[in-house]
DRENDREN-302300 format. One line per field, with one value per residue: residue number from 1; y, z negated, x negated of N, C-alpha, C in turn. Coordinates in nm, 4 decimals. Atoms other than C-alpha are relative to their C-alpha. Last residue first. Layout:
N
num (NUM|...)
n.py (Y|...)
n.pz (Z|...)
n.px (X|...)
ca.py (Y|...)
ca.pz (Z|...)
ca.px (X|...)
c.py (Y|...)
c.pz (Z|...)
c.px (X|...)
***
This chain:
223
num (223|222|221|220|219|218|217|216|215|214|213|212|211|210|209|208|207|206|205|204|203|202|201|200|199|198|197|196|195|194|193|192|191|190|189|188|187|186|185|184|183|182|181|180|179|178|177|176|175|174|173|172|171|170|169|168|167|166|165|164|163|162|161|160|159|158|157|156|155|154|153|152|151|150|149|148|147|146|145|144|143|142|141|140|139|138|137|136|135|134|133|132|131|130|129|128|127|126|125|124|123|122|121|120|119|118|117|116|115|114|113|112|111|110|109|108|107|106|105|104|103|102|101|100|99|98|97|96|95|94|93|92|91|90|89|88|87|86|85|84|83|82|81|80|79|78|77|76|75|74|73|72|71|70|69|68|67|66|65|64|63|62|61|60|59|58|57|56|55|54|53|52|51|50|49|48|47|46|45|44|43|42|41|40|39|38|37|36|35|34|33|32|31|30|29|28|27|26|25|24|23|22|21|20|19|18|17|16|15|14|13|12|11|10|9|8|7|6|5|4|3|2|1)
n.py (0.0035|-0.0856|0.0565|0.0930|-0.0598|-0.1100|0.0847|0.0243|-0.0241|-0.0062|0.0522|-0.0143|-0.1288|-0.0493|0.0758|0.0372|-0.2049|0.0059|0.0675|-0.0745|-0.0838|0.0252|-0.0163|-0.0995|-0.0829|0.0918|-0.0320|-0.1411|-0.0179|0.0055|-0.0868|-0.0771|-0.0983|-0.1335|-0.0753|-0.0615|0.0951|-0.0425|0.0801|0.1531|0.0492|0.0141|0.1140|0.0965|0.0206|0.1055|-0.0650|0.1079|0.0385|0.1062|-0.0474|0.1132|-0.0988|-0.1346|0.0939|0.1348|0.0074|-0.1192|0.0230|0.1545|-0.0293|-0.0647|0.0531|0.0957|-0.0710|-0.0299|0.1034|0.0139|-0.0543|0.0512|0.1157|-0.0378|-0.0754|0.0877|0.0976|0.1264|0.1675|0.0073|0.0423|-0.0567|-0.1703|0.0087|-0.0050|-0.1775|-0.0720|0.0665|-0.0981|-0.1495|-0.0533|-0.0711|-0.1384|-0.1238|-0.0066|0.0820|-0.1139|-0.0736|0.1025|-0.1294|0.0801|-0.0248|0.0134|0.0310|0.0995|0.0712|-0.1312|0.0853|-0.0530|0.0576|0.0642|0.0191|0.1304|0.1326|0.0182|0.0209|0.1426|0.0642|-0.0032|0.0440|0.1718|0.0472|-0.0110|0.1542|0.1449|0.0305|-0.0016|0.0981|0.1156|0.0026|0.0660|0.1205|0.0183|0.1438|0.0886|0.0834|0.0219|0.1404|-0.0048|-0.1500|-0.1008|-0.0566|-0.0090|-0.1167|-0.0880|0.0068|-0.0895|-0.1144|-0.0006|0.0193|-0.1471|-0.1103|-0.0115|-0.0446|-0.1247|-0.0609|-0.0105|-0.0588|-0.1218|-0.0200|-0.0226|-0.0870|-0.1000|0.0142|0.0841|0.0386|0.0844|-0.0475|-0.0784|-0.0006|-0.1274|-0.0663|0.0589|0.1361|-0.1113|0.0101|0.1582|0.0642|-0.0232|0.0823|0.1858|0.0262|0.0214|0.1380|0.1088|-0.0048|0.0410|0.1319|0.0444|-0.0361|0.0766|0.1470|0.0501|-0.0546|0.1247|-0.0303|0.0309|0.1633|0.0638|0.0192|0.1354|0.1801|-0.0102|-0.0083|0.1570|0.0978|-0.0141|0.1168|0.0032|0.1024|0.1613|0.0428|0.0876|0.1121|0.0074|0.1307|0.0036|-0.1146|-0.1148|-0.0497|-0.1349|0.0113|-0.0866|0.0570|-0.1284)
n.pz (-0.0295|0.1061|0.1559|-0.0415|-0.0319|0.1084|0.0902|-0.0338|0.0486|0.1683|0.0222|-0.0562|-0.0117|0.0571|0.0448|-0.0447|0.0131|0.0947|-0.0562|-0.0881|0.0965|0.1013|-0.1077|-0.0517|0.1221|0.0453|-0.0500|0.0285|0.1205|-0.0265|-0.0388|0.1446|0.0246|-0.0322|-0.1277|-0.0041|-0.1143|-0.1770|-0.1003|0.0205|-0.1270|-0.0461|0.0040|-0.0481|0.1515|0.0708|-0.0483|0.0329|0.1498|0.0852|0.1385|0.0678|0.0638|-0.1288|-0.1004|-0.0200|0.0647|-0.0218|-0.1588|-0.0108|0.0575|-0.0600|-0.1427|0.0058|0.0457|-0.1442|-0.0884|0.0250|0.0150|-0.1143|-0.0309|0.0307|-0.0835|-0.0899|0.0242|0.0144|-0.0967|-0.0865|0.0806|-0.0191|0.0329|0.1084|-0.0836|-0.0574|0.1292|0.0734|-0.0326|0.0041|0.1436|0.0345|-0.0777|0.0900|0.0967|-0.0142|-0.0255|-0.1483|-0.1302|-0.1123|-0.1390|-0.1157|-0.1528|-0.0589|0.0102|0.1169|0.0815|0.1667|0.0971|0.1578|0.0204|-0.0930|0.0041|0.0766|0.0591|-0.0987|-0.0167|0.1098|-0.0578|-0.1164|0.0298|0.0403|-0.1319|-0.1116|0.0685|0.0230|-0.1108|-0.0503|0.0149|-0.0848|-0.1048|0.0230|0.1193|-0.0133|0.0994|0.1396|-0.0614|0.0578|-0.0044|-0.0333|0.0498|0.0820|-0.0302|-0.0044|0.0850|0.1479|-0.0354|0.0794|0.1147|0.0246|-0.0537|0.0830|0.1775|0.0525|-0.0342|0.0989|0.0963|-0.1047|0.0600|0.1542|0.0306|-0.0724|0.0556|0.1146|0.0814|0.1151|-0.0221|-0.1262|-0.0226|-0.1359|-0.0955|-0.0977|-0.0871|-0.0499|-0.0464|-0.1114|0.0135|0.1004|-0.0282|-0.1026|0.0127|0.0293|-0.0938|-0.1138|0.0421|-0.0259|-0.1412|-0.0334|0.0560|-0.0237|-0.1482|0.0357|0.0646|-0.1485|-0.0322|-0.1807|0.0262|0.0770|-0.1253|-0.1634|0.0287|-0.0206|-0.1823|-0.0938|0.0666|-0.0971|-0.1016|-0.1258|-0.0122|-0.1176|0.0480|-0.0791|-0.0403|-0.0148|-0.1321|-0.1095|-0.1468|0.0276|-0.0012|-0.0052|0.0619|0.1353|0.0985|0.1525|0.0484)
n.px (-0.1129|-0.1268|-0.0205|-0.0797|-0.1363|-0.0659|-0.0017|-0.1223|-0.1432|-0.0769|-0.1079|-0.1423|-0.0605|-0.0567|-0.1453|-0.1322|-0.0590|-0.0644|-0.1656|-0.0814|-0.0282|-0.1008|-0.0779|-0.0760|0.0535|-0.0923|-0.1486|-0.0906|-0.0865|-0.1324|-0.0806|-0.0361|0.0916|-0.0601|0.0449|0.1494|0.0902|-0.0358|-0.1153|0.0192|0.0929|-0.0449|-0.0614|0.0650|0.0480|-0.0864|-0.1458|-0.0453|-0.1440|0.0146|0.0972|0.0264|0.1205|0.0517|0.1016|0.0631|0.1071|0.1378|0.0386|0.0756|0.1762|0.0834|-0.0095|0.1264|0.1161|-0.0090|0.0298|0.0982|0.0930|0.0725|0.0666|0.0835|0.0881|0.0234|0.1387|-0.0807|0.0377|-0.0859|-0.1401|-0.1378|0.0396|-0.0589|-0.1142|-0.0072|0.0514|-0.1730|-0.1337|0.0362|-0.0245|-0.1426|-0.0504|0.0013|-0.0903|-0.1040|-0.1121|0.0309|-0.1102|-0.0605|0.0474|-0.1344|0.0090|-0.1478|-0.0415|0.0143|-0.0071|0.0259|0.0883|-0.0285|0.0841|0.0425|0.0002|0.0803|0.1657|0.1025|-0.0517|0.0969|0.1201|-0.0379|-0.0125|0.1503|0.0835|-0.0428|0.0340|0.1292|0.0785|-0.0256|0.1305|0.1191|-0.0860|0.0288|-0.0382|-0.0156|0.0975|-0.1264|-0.1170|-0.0429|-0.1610|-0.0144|0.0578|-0.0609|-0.1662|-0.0155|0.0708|-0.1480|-0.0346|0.0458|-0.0010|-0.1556|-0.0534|0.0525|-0.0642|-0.1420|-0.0002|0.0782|-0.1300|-0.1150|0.0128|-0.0516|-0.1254|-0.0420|0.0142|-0.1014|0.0250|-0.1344|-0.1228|-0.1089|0.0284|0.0255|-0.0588|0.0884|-0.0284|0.0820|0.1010|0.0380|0.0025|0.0895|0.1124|-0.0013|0.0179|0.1241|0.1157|-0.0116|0.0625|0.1616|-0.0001|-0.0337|0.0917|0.1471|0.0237|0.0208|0.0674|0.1238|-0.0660|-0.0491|-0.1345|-0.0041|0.0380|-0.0971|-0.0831|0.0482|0.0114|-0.1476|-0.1055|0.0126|-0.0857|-0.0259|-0.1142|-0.0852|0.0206|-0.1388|0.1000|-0.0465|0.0308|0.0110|-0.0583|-0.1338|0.0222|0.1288|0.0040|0.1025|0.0623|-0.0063|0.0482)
ca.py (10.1757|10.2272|9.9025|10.0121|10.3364|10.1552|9.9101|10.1871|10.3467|10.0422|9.9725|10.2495|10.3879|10.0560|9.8828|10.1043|10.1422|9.7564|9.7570|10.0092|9.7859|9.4915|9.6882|9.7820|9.4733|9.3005|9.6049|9.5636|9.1815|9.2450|9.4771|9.2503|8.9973|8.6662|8.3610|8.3238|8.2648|8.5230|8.3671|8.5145|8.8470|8.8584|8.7622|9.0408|9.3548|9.4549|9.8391|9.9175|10.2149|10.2460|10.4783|10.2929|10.6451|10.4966|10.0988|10.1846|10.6009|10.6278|10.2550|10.2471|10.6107|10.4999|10.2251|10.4299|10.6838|10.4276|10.2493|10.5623|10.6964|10.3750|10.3978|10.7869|10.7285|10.4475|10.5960|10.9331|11.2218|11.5570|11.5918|11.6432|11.5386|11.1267|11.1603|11.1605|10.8170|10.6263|10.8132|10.6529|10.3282|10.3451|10.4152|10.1853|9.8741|9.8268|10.0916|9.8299|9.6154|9.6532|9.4780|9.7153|9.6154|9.6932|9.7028|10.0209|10.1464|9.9061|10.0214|9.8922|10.0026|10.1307|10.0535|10.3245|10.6334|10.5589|10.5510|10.8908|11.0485|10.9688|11.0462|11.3925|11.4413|11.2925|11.5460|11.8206|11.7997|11.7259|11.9820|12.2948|12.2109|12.3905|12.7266|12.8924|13.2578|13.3837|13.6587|13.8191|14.0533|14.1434|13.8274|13.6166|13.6554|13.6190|13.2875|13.1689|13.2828|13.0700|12.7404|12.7581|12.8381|12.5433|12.2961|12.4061|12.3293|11.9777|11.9091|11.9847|11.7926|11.5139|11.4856|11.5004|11.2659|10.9857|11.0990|11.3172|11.4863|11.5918|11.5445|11.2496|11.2763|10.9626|10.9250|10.9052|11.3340|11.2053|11.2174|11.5561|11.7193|11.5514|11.6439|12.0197|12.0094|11.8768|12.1621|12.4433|12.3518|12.2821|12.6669|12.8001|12.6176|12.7436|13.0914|13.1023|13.0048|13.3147|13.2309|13.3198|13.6142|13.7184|13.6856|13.8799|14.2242|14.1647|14.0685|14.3814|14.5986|14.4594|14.7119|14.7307|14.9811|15.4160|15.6154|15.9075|16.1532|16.2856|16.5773|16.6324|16.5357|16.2400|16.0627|15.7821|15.7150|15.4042|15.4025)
ca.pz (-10.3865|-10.5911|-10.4657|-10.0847|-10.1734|-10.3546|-10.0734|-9.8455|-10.0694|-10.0893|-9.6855|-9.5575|-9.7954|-9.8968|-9.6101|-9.4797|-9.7495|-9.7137|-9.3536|-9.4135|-9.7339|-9.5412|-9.1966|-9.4461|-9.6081|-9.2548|-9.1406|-9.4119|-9.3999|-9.0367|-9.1149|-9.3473|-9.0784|-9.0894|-9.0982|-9.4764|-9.4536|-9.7524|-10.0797|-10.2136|-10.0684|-10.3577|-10.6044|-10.4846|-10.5367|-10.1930|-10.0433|-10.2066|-10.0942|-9.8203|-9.5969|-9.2295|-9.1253|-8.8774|-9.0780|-9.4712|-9.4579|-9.2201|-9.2375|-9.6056|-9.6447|-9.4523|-9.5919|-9.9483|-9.8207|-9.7131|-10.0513|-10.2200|-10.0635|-10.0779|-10.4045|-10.4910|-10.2941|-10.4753|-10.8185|-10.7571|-10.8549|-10.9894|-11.2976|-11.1517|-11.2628|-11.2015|-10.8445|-11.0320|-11.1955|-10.8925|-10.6766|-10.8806|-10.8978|-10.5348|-10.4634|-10.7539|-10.5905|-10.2177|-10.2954|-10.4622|-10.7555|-10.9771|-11.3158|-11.6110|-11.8995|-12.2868|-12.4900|-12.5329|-12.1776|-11.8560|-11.5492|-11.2548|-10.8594|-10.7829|-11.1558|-11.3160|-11.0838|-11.0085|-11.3828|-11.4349|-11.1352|-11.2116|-11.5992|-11.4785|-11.2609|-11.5591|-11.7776|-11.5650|-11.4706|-11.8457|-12.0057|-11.8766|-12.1511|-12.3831|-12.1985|-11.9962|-11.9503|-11.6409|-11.4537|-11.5740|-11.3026|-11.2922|-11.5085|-11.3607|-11.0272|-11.1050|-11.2587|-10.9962|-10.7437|-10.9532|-10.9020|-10.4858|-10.4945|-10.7098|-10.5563|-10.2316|-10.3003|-10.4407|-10.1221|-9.8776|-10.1477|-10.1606|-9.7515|-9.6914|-9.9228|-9.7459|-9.4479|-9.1478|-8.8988|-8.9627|-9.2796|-9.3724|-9.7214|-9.9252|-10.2324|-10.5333|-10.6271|-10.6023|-11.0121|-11.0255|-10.7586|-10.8744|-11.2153|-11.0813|-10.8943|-11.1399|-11.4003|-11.1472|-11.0538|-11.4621|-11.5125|-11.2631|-11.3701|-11.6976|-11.5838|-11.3119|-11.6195|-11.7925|-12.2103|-12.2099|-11.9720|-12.2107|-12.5142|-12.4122|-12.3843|-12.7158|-12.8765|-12.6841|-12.8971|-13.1930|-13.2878|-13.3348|-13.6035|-13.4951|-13.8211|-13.8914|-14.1545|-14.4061|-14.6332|-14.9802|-14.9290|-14.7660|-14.7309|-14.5276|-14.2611|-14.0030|-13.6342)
ca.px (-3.3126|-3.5907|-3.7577|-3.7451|-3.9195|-4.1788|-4.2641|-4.2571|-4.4894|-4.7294|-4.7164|-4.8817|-5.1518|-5.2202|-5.2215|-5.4223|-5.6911|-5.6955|-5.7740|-6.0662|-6.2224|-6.2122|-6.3950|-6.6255|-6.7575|-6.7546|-6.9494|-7.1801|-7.2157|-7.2960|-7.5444|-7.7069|-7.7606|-7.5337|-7.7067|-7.7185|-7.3504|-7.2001|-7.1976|-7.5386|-7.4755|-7.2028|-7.4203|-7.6113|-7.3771|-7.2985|-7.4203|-7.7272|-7.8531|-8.1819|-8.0666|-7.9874|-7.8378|-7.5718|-7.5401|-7.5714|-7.5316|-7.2805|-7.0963|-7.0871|-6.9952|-6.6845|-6.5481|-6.6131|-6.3789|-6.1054|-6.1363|-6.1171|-5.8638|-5.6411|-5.6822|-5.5715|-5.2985|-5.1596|-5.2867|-5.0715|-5.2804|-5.1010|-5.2640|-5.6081|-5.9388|-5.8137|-5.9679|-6.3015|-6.2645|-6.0429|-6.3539|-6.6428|-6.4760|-6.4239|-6.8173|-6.9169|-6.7502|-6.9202|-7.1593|-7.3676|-7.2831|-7.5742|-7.5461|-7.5320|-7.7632|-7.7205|-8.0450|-8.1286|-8.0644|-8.0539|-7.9398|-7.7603|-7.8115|-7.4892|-7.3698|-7.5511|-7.5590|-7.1957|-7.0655|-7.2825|-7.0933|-6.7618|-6.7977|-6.9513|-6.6008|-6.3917|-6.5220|-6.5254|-6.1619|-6.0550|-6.2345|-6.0122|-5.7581|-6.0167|-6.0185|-6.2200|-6.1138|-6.0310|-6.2694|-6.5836|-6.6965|-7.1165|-7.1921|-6.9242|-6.9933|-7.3530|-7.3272|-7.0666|-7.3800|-7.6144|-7.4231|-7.3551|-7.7221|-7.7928|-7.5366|-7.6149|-8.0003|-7.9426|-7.7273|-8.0155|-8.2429|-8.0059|-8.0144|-8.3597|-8.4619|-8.3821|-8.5866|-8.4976|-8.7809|-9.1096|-9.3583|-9.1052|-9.0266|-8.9821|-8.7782|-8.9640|-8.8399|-8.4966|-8.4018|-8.5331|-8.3522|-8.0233|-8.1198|-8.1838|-7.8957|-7.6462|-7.7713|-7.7255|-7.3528|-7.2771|-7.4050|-7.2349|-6.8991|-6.9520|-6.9723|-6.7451|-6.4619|-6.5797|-6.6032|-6.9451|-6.9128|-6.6256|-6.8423|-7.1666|-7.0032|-6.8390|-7.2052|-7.3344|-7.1085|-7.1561|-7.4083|-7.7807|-7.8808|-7.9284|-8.0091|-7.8615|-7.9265|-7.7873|-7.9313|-7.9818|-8.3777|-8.3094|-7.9177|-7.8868|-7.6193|-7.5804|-7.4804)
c.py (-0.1130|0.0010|0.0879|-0.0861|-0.0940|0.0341|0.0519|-0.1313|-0.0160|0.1029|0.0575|-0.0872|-0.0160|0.1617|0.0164|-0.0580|0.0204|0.1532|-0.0114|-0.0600|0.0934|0.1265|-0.0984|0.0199|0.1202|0.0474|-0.0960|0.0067|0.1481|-0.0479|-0.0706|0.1253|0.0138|0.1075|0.0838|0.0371|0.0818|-0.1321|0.0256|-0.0846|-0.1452|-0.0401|-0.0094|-0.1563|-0.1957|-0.0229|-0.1484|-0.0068|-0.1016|-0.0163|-0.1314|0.0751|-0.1108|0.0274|0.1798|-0.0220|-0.1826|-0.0277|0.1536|0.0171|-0.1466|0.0833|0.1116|-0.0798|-0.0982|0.0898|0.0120|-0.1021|-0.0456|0.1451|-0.0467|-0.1643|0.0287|0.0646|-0.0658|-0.1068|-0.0853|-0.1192|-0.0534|-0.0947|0.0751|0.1686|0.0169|0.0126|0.1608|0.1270|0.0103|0.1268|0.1620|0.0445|-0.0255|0.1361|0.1335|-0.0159|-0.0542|0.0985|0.0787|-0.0426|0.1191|-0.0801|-0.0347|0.0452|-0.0709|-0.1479|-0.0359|0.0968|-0.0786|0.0654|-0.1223|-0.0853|0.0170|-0.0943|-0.1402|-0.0047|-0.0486|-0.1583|-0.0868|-0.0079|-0.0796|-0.1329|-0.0483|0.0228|-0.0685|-0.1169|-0.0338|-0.0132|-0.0938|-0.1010|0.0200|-0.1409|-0.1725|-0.0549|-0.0977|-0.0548|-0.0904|-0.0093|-0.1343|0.0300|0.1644|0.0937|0.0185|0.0653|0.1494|0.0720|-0.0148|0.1041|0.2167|0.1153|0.0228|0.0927|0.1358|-0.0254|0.0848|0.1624|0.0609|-0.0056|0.1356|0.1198|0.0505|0.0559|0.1440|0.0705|0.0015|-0.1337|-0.0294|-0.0692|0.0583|0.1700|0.0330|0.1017|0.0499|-0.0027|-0.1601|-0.0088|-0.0805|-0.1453|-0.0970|-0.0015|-0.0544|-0.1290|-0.0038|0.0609|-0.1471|-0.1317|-0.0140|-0.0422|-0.1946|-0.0812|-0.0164|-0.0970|-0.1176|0.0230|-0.0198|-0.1969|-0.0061|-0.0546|-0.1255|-0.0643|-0.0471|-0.0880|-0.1214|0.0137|0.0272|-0.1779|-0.0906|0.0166|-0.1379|-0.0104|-0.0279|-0.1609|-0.1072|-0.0814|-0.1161|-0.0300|-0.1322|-0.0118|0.1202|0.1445|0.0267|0.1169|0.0114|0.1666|0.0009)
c.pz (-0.0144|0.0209|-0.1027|-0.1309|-0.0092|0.0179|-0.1367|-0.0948|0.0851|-0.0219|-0.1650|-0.0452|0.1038|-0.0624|-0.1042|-0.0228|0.0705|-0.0565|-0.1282|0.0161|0.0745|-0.0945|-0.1163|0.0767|0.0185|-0.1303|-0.0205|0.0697|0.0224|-0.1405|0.0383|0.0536|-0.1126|-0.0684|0.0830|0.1573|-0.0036|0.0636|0.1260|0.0476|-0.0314|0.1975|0.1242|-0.0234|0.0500|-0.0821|-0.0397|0.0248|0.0071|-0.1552|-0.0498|-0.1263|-0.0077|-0.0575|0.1070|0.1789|0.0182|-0.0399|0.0013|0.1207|0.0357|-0.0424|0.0899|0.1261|-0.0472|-0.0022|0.1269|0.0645|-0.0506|0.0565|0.1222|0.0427|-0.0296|0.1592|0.1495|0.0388|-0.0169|0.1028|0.0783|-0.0831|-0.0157|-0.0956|-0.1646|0.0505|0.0162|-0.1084|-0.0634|0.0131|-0.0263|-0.1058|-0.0477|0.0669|-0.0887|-0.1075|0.0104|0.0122|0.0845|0.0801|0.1218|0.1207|0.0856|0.1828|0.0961|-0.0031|-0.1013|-0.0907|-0.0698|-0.0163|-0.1090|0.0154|0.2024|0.0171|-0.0571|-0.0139|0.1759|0.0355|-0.1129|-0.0213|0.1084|-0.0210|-0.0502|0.1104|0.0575|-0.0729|-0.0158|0.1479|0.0647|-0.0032|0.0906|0.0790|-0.0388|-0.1081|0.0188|-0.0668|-0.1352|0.0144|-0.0416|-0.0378|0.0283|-0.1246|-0.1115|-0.0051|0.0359|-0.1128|-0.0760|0.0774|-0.0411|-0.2429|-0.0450|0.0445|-0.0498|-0.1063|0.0122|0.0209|-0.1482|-0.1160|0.0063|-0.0525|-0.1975|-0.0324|0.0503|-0.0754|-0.0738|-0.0533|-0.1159|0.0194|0.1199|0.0198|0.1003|0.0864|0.0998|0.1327|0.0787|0.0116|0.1957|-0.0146|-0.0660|0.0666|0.1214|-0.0615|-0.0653|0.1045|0.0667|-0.0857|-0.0087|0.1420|-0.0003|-0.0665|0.0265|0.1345|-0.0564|-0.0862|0.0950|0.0419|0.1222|0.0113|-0.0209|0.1126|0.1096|0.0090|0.0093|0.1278|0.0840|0.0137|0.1206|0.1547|0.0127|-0.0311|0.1344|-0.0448|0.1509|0.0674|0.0601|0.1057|0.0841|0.1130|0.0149|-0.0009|-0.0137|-0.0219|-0.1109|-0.0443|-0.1514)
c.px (0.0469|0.1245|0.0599|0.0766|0.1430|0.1091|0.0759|0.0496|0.1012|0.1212|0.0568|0.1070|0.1543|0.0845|0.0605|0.1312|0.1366|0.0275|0.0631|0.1145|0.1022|0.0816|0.1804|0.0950|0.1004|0.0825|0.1422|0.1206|0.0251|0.0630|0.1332|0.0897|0.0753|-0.1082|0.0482|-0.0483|-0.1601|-0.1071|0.0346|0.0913|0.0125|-0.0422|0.1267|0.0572|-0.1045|-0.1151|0.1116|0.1169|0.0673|0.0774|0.0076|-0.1096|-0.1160|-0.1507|-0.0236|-0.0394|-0.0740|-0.1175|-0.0486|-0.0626|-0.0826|-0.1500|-0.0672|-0.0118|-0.1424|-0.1398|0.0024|-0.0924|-0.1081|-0.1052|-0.0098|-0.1593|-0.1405|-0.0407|0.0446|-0.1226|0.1195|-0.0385|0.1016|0.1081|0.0728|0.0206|0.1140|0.1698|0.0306|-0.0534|0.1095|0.1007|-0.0369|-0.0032|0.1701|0.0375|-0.0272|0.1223|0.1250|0.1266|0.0057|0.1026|-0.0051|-0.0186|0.1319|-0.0564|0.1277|0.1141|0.0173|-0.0400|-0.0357|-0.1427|-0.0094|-0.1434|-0.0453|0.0659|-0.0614|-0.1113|-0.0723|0.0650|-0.1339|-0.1458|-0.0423|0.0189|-0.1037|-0.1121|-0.0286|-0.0661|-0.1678|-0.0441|0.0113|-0.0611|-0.0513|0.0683|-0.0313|0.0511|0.0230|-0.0560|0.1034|0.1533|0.0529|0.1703|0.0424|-0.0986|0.0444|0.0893|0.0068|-0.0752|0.1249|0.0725|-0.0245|0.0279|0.1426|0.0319|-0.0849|0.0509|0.0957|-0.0332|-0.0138|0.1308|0.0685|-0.0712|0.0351|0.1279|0.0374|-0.0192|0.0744|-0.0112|0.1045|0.1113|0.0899|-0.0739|-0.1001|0.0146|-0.0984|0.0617|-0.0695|-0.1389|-0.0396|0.0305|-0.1182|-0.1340|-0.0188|0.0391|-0.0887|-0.1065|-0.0209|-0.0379|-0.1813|-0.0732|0.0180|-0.0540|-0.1299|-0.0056|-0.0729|-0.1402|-0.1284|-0.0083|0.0531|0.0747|-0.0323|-0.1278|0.0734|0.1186|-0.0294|0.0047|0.1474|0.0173|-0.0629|0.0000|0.0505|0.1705|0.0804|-0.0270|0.0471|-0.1103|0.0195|-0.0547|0.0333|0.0325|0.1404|0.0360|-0.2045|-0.0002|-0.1276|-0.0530|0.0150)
***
């Protein structure tokens, strides 16, 4: 609200305020904010980096599943947006970064050695699910403060043992599941499913052994 004088007399004028700058900052600063807006940007990439896969006029194609997930991410996303538009909650602070970090790290390091990339000049081999699914998890799993690395590894390696065998031999999607030099030393007259389950049935007995023996191993070495 601004004065001017005219004719001996004040009058008022009305000018923009801060006041919808101070309404803005808090939903900027909302934790359910940034989230939101992280949940909608991963679905529309994920959406957008799918669109070649094929889609079965009836039934369940490899595309099926990432748009289905691409859709709960966005919904998921734009109802944290609303949430903190109508009722802004805790602020986000800068010690916050480390979860999200690591999680996008995860997911960008998968993306580009499941297949491999290439990107001015510098090329990523692919090494199938067989090494970018733990690495992925060791990466993400790291989000928290409260990980221990000999849980966090045989999780990953028990978790990747089983995406292998859903998606490689239940679903038979088409994702790369050993890196090819490593096909290359397997017996050439073994299918490809029984490299997988071979593949997977290593990765499952070593999750085990390291979720059961390493902390008795530990325990046994503090005392």
């Amino acid at each position: 609200m601004d004065q001017s004088t005219k004719g001996g007399q004040r009058l008022k004028t009305d000018r923009p305020t801060s006041n919808s700058k101070a309404r803005l900052l808090p939903i900027i600063q909302d934790q359910n904010f940034a989230a939101g807006l992280l949940l909608v940007a991963i679905a529309i990439s994920a959406y957008a980096l799918t669109r070649d896969l094929a889609r079965p006029s009836n039934g369940v194609g490899p595309a099926t599943l990432p748009e289905w997930l691409s859709l709960a991410l966005g919904v998921s996303g734009a109802a944290l947006l609303t949430a903190a538009i109508y009722k802004p909650g805790v602020r986000f602070e800068r010690a916050m970064l480390r979860g999200p970090a690591l999680i996008i790290l995860a997911v960008l390091m998968f993306a580009s050695t499941i297949r491999g990339v290439s990107f001015a000049g510098v090329s990523i081999p692919g090494l199938g699910l067989l090494f970018a699914g733990p690495v992925a998890i060791m990466i993400s799993g790291y989000a928290s403060p409260d990980v221990r690395f000999d849980q966090l590894l045989g999780l990953a390696l028990g978790l990747t043992a089983f995406c292998m065998l859903l998606f490689g031999d239940l679903l038979n999607l088409p994702i790369p599941i050993l890196p090819q030099p490593l096909v290359d030393l397997l017996p050439a007259s073994w299918s490809a499913k029984a490299d997988l389950r071979l593949s997977a049935a290593a990765l499952g007995a070593a999750a085990v052994l390291i979720l059961v023996a390493w902390p008795n191993s530990t325990r046994r070495s503090s005392t």
